[in-house]
C-alpha positions in Angstrom: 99.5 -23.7 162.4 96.0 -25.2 163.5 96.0 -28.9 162.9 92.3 -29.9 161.4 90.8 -33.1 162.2 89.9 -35.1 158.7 86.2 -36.9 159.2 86.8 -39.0 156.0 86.1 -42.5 156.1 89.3 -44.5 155.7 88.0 -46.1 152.1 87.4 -42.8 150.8 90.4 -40.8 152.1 92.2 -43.8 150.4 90.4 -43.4 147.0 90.9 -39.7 147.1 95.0 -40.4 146.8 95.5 -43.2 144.7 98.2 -41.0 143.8 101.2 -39.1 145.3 100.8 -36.2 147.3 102.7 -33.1 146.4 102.4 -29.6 148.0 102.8 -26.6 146.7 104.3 -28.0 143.4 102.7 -27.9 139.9 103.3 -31.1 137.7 104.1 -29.6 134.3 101.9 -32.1 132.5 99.1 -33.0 133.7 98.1 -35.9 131.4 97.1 -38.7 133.8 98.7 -41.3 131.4 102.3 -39.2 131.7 104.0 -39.2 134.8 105.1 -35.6 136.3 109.0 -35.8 136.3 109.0 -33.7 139.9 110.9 -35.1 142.3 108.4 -35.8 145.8 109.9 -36.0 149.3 107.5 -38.0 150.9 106.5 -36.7 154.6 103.1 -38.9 155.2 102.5 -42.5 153.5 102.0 -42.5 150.1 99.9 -45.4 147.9 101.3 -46.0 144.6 98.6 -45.3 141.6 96.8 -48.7 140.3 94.1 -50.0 138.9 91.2 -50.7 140.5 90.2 -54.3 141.8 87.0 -56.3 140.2 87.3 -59.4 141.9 86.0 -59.0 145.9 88.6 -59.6 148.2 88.2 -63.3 150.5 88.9 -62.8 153.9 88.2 -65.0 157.2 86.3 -63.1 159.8 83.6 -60.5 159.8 85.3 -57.4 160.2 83.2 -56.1 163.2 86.0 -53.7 164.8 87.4 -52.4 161.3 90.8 -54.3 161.9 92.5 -56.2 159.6 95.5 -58.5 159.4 97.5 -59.3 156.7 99.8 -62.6 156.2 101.7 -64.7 153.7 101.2 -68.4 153.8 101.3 -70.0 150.5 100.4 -73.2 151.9 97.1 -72.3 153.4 94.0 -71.1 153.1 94.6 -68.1 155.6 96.6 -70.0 158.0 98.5 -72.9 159.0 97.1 -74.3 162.4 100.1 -73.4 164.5 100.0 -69.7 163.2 96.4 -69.7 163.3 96.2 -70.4 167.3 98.9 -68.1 168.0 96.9 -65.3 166.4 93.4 -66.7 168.1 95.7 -66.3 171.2 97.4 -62.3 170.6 93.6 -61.3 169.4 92.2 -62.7 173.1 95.2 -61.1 175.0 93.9 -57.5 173.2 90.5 -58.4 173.7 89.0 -59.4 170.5 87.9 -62.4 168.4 88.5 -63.8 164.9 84.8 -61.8 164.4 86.6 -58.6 165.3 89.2 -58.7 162.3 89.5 -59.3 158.6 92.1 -61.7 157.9 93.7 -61.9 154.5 96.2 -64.5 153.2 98.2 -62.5 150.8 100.6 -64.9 149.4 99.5 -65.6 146.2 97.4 -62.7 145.7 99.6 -59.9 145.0 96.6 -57.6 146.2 98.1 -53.9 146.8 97.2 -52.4 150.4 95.0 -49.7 148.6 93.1 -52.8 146.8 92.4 -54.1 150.1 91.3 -50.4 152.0 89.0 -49.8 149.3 87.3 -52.9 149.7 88.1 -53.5 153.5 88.3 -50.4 155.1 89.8 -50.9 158.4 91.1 -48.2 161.3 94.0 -50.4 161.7 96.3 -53.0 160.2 98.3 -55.5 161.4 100.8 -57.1 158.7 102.7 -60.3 159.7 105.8 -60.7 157.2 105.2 -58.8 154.1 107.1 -55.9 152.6 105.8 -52.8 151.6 106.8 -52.8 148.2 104.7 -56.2 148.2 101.8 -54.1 149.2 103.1 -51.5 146.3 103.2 -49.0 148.8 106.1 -46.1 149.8 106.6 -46.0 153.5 109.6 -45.5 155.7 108.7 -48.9 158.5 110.0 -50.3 161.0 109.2 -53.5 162.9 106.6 -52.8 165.8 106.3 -48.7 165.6 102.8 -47.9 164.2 102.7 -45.5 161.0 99.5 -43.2 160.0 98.5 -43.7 157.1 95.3 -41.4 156.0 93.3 -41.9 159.7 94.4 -46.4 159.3 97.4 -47.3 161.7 99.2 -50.2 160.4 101.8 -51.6 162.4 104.6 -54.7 160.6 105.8 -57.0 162.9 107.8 -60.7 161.6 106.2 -63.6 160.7 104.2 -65.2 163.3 106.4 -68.3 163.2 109.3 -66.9 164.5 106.6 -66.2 167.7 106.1 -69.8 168.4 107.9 -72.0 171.0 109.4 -71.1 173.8 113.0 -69.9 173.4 114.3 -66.8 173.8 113.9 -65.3 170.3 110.7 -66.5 170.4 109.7 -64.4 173.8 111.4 -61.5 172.1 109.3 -61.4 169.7 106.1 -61.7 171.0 107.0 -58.9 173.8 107.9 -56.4 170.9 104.7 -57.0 169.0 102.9 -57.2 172.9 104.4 -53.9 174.0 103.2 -52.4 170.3 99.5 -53.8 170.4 99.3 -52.5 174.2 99.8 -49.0 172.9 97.2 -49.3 170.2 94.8 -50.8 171.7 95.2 -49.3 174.9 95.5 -52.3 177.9 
């Protein structure tokens, strides 16, 4: 079968499905308010079905290279100092800047990660401690392997905290997130 290449911006491939994918099966009610009682196996990444978001979403950076990082710090801003440096510090070892990225403090937000694509589109994601069920999304992850969603990569790695000092743990977890962002970002 001939794979086609989908020239869809990110925002709109993610507005086009706010809901569940299914092939090749016919809901028997069709009434958006009802929800088809079919069974889905999911095979991609799917977004569960929201309402959309009035209030614009705050982020720190201007979003030059369509990437965007998501963390959970309930006491800060965006992020504590310490965290803050050691991100500064990742982004400069892939070659980028604060200007580069979208940062969003999710903590007390609750925004869902199709909330945040339709109002930040971004070709990749980066997402520092946070479930997916946080985000309200259905995706098989695992720590430090990049999944496709739409034509957006988003990769979960731990919190940044457990990245800073110097002991062995520490160093662990900073090559698995290195050895990651070298593959995506290709250095």
């Amino acid at each position: 079968m001939k794979e086609v290449k989908n020239n869809l911006p990110n925002s709109v491939l993610v507005n086009l499905y706010k809901e569940s994918l299914v092939l090749g099966v016919t809901p028997a009610n069709v009434d958006k308010k009802a929800p088809a009682s079919s069974p889905v196996e999911e095979k991609n990444a799917a977004i569960a079905t929201e309402e959309p978001l009035t209030v614009p979403i705050k982020f720190l950076g201007e979003h030059q290279k369509k990437i965007l990082v998501l963390v959970q710090d309930p006491d800060a801003v965006h992020l504590n100092e310490r965290a803050f440096d050691l991100l500064t510090s990742i982004l400069n070892a892939c070659k980028l800047t604060i200007a580069d990225i979208a940062l969003i403090n999710n903590a007390n937000k609750n925004f869902s990660l199709h909330q945040i694509l339709t109002q930040v589109p971004s070709d990749f994601v980066l997402v520092f401690d946070i479930n997916p069920t946080q985000l309200k999304i259905k995706l098989p992850t695992k720590l430090y392997t990049p999944i496709l969603l739409g034509e957006t990569q988003i990769l979960f790695s731990n919190n940044l905290s457990t990245m800073q000092g110097l002991d062995q743990n520490s160093k662990i977890e900073k090559t698995k997130l290195w050895t990651a962002l070298k593959i995506i970002f290709k250095l």
